[in-house]
Structures are given as C-alpha cells and as structure tokens.
C-alpha positions in Angstrom: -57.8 47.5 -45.8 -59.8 44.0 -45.5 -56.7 42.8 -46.2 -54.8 44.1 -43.4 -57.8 43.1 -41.2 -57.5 39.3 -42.1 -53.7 39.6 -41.5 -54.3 40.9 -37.8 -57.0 38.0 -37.5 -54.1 35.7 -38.8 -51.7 36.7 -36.2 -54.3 36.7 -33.5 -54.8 33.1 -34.2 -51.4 32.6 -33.8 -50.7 34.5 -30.8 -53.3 34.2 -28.7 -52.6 37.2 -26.5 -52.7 40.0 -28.1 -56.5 40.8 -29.0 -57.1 43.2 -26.9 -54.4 45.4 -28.0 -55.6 44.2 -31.8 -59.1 45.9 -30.8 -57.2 49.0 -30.0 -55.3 48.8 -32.8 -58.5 48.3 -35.1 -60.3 51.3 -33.7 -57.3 54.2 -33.9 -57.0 52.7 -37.5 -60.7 52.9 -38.6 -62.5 55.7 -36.2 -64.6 57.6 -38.4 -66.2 53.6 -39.9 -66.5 52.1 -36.8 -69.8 52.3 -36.1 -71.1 52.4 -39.6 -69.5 49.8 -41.1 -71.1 46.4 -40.5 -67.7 44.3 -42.0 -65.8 46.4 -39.4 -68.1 45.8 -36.5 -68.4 41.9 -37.6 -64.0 41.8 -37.3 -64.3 43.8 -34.2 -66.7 40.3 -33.0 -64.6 38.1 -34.5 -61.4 39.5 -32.4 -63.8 39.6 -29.5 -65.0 36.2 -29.3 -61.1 34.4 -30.3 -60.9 35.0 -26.5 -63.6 32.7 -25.9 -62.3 29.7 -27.7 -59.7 27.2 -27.9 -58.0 26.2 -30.7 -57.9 22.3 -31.5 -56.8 20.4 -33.8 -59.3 18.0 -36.2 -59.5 15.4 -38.2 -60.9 17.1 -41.4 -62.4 13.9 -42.6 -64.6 14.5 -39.5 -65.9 17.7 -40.4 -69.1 18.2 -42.9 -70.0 21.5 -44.7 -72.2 23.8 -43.5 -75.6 22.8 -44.5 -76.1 26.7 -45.7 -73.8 26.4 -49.1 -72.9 30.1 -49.8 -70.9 29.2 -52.7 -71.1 27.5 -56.3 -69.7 23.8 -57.0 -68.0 22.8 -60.2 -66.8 25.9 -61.2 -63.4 25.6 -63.0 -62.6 29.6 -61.3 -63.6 28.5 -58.1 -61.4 25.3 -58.4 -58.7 27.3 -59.6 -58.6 29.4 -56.7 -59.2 26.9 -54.6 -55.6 24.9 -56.0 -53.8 27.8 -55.2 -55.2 27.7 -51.8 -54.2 24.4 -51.8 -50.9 25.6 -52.2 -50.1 28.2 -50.0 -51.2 26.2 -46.8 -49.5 23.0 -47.7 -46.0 25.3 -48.1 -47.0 28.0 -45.6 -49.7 26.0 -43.2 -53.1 26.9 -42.0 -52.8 30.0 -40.7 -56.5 30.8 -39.8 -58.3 28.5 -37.9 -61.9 27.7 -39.0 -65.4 27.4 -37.1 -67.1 24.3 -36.3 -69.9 23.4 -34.4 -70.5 19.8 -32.9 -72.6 17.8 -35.7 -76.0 17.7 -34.6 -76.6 14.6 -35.2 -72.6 12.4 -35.4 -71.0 11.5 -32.8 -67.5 12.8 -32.3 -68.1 14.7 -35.8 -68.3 18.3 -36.9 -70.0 21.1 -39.2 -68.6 24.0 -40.7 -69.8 27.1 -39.4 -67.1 29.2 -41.9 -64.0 28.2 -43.8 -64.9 26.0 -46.6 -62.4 26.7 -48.9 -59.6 26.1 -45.9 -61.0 23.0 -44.8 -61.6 21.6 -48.8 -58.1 22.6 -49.4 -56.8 20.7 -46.7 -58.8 17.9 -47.4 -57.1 17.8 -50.2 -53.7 18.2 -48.8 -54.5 14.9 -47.0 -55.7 12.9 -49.9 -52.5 13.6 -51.6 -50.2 12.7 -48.2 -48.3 9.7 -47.7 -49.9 9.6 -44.0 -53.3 11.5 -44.2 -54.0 10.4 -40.6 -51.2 13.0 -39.6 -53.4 15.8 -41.4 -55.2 18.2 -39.2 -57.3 20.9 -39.7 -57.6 24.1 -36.6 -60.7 25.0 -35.5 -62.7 26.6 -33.0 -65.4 24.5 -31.9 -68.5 26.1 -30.4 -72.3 25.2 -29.9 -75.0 26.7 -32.1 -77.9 27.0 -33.5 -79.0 27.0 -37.0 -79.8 30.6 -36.7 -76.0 31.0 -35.0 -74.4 29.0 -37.5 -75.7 30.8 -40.5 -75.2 34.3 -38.8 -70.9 33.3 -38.3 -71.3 32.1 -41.6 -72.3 35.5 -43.1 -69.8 37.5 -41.0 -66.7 35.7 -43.4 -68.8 36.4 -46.1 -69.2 39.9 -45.0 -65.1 40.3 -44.9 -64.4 38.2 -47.7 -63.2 40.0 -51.1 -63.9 37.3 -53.7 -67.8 37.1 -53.6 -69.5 37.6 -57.1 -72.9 39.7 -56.9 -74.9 36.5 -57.9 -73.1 34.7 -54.9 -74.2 37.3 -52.7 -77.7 36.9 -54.6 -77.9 33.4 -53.8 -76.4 33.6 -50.1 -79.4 36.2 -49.3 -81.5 33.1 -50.5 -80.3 30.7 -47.8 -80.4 33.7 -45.3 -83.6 34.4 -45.7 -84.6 30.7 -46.3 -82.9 30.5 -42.6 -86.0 32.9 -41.3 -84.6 36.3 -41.9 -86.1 39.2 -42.7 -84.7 41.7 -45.8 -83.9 44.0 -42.9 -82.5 41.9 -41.3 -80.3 40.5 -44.0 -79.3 44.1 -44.7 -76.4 44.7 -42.3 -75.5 41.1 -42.6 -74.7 42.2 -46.2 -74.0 45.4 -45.7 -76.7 46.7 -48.3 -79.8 49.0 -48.1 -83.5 47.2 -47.9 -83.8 48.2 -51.8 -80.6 46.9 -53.1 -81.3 43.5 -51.3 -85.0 44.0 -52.7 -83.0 43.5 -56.1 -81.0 40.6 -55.2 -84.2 38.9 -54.6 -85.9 40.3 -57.8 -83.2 38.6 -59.7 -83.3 34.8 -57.9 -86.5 34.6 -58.0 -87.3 35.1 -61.6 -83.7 32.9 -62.6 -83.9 29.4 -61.7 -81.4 28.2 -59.3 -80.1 25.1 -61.4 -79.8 28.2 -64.4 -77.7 30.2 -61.8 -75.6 27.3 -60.9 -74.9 26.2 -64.4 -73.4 29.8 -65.5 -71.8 29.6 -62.1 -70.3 32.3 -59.7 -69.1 34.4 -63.0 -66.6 36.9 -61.8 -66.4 40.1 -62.7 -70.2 39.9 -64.2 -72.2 42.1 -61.8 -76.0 43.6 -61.3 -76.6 45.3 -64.7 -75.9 42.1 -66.3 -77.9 39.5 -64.3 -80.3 41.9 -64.3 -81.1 41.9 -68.0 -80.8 38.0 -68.0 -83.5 38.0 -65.8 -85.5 40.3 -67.7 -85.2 37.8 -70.2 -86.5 35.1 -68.4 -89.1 35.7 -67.3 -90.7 34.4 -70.3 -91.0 30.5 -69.3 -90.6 29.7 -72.9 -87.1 31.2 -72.6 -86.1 29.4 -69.9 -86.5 26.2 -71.7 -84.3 27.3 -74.5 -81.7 28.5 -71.8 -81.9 25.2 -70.0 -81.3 23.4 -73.4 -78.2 25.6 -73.7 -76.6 25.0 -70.2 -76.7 21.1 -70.3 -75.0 20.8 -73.6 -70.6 19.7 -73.1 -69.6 22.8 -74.9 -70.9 24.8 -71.9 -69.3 23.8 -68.8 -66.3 24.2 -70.8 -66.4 28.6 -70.8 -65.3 30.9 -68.5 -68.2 32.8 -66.4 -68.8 35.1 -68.9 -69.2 33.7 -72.1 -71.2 31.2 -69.9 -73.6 34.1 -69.1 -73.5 35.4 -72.8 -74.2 32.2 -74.2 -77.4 31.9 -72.1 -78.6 35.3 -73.0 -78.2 34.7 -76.6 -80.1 31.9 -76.1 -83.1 33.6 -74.4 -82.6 36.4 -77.5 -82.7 34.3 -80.0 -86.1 32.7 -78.7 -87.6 36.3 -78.5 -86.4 37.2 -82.3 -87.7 33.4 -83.4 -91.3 34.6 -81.2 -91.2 37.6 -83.3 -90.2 36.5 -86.9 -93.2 33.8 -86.4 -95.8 36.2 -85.1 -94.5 38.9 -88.3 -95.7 35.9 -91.3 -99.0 35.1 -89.5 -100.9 38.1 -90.8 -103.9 38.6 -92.9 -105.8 41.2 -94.6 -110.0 41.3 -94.9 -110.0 42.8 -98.6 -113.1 42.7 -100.9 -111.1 42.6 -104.4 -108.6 46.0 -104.2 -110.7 47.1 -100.9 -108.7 46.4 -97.6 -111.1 46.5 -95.0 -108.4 45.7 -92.7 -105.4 43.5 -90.9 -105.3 40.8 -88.6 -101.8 40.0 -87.0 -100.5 37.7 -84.9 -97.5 38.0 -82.5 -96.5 35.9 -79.3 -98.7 37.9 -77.3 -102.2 38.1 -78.9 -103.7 38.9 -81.9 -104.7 42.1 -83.2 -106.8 43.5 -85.7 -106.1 47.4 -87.5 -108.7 48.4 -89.1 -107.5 52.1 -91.4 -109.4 55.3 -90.7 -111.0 55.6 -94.2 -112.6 52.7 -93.4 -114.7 54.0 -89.9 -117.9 53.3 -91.0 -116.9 49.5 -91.4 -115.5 49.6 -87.7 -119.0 51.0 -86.2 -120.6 48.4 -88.4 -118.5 45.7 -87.1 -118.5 46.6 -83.3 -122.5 46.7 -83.9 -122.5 42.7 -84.8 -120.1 41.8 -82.6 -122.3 40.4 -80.2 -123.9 38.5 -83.0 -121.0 37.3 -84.4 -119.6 35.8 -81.1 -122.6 34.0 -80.3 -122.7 32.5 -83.7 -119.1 31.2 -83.2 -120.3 30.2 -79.6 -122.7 27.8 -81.1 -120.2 26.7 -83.7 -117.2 26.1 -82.1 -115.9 22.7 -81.1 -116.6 21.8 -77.3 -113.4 20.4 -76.8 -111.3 23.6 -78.3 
C-alpha cells in the first residue's frame, strides 16, 4: 500500500494537475485509516501542499544535507542500496522531486529538507558525467524553520519502508534534540508514548559512535538492541565493545554479525568479571573449623557465615564496631 502511495506522489510530480482528484482517489482507497493513520494523513499533506510549489531545477552541488542526519554513513547496505538508486534514476530519471529550503546562511545555495538518498545519487550521477554542469536535481524550494524543516523531514521518514528500528531510535534523538516532546514525537512516528519511551531507553544507555559503528543493521529489531543495551550499561563493557568496533575486521560484516560481535564482546567481559570474582575467595577456619567465607565478585564482597556457627555471627556483629575503628586508626590515609 505505501508503495502505491509513492507511485501516485510520482505521477503527481509529474503531472501537475491532477492532485485533487489524487486526494479523492486516496480517501475512497483508504476510508476506514484516514484519520487514524498518521503516514496516511502525512501523504494526504504532501499531495496537498505539491499545489503550493514549483518545481525547479538545481544544481545539486548547491544543495547541503539536512543538518538533522536521520540516517547512518559508511554502511556498505546503505551504499548498496544507495548504487542501485544510482541506477534506476540515471536510466529512468528523477522521478520525485526533493525539498529544499534556501541555505540559511549561502547565498544562492540550498539544504535538504527530505531526499537524501535522491540527491546523493545524483550527485553521483554527475561525478561520473562527461558534462556534470548539465546535471540537475528537481526540487521544491520553500522557506522554513528549523522546527519546519525537521517536521518535512520526518513525514518521508514516516512513509518510507527501509528504516531499521535503531534508525528510527536515533531519528527520535534528533527530533527531540530539535525541542520535541515524546508526545509529540509520537504521531511523527507513528508509535505510542511507551514504545517511543523505549527507543529512548535504548540510545541513551548505547553510545552513539557504538550505534554508528554496527550501523543501521537491517532486519535486527527491538528485542535485539534491547539486550545489547542491557549489556552496556556496565561502562566497563562499553570499553571492551569500543575496542571491538574500531578493529579492520569489523567494518568489514554485515549488520548482524556486526551487532553479534559487539554483544559477544560485552558477554565475554561479564563471564571474564565473573571467573575473576569466583578465585578471589577465602575461608576464616581455625584448623578443620570453618568459621566462614569471604567472596569476592565484580559487585562487592560478601561474607557467609554457616548456621552451626550462629553464636560466632552474634559474637562478631558485637565487635564490629570495635573492629572498624581499629582499622579506622590503621588504615593508610591515602587508601
């Protein structure tokens, strides 16, 4: 169904004067999700406002990014995806214009509102072209703000079928870093307050050079970044995991054995934690007598004293106080 949704974007783009009828169209074939659907109601905009604008034609070396980056870089899946992009519009031509606003701050220079991966493809196109001066990329050009430009940015996202959950994770990061509230995020995203509450649960425990590393890792979802972070939230971990990620073997994976690889690396720090904390133990025996057993594990020390032996853990609680002032006095001022 998105599909079909795009398509009827496409051919709007192309003929200009149909979108009325196209609205029609939209709500005879979607009446019972039009108003509960926040993808829907973002197309239903989208057809709305191609009314508004004209479409021009750009010089795609004179367009930036959008400041807001809503997906990974240097991720050989992405790149792959992005080649066959390549493809299809040099053979078949941009068929859906993109949305810039005038650069805030160049002259006669623009930044991406939506359409990244058109406008990277194409900038591509024109490095390989004989005469990259007669490479153009279509746009709509309109003013906004920040808060505008972020908002048209999250309404592609919203119809867009290729976003991994940690992408959406990490875009709910620059929404919010943009001054949104979870609630308000929600129908950007199309999730409830408590499934957004999780994105965040997750990015803020993993760090954000950790989550770029592994990369947009299709096909891994919730569950698993879930457990990672889990994981990590043990600094201790993160270290080993960071080791991990900047080795040459890494970058080299596919998004999931990317992900594995890091996990094993936080597991194999919390069995290494455990086998250490397992040998540092020892017992207070008089001769065959075990009075009892003092262990040691990553997360404290702990002493067991056995139930036959009561008496001696009433007569130990008694001098406690003793005993703790005397190592008080002892102890070295600098410990």
């Amino acid at each position: 169904m998105k599909k079909s949704i795009l398509q009827r974007m496409a051919a709007d783009a192309e003929n200009r004067g149909d979108t009325a009828q196209d609205s029609e169209a939209l709500e005879k074939v979607l009446p019972s999700r039009r108003h509960s659907s926040p993808v829907i109601s973002n197309v239903g905009r989208v057809l709305t406002q191609l009314t508004e604008d004209s479409i021009i034609s750009l010089d795609p070396a004179k367009v930036e990014r959008s400041p807001y980056k809503d997906r990974f870089e240097n991720d050989e899946e992405a790149e792959k995806e992005l080649e066959a992009l390549k493809i299809s519009i040099a053979s078949e031509g941009q068929k859906i214009p993109v949305l810039v606003r005038p650069h805030p701050t160049k002259n006669d220079h623009y930044q991406l509102a939506y359409g990244y991966r058109r406008w990277a493809a194409i900038k591509a196109i024109m490095v390989d072209a004989e005469r990259p001066e007669n490479v153009k990329i279509k746009a709509y050009v309109r003013d906004l703000t920040d808060r505008q430009l972020i908002e048209e940015q999250s309404l592609e996202n919203g119809v867009r079928e290729n976003l991994t959950w940690i992408e959406q994770a990490m875009w709910a990061v620059q929404l919010k870093s943009a001054g949104l509230s979870h609630r308000a995020i929600c129908p950007i995203l199309g999730l409830s307050e408590a499934a957004v509450s999780h994105l965040f649960r997750v990015t803020d425990v993993i760090p954000e050079d950790i989550v770029c590393a592994v990369g947009r890792a299709k096909g891994i979802g919730r569950p698993k970044w879930t457990a990672f972070a889990e994981l990590l939230k043990d600094l201790n971990k993160v270290a080993a995991v960071r080791r991990i990620v900047q080795t040459p073997e890494f970058p080299k994976a596919d998004g999931a054995e990317r992900i594995a690889q890091a996990m094993r690396a936080a597991s194999d720090m919390s069995a290494k934690a455990e086998g250490k904390g397992a040998d540092e133990v020892r017992d207070f025996a008089l001769g065959a007598r075990i009075f009892g057993r003092m262990k040691a594990t990553s997360s404290g020390t702990t002493v067991t004293i056995p139930k036959k032996e009561t008496a001696f853990a009433h007569w130990l609680a008694d001098r406690m106080p003793d005993l703790m002032r005397e190592y008080d006095q002892s102890a070295d001022p600098a410990q």
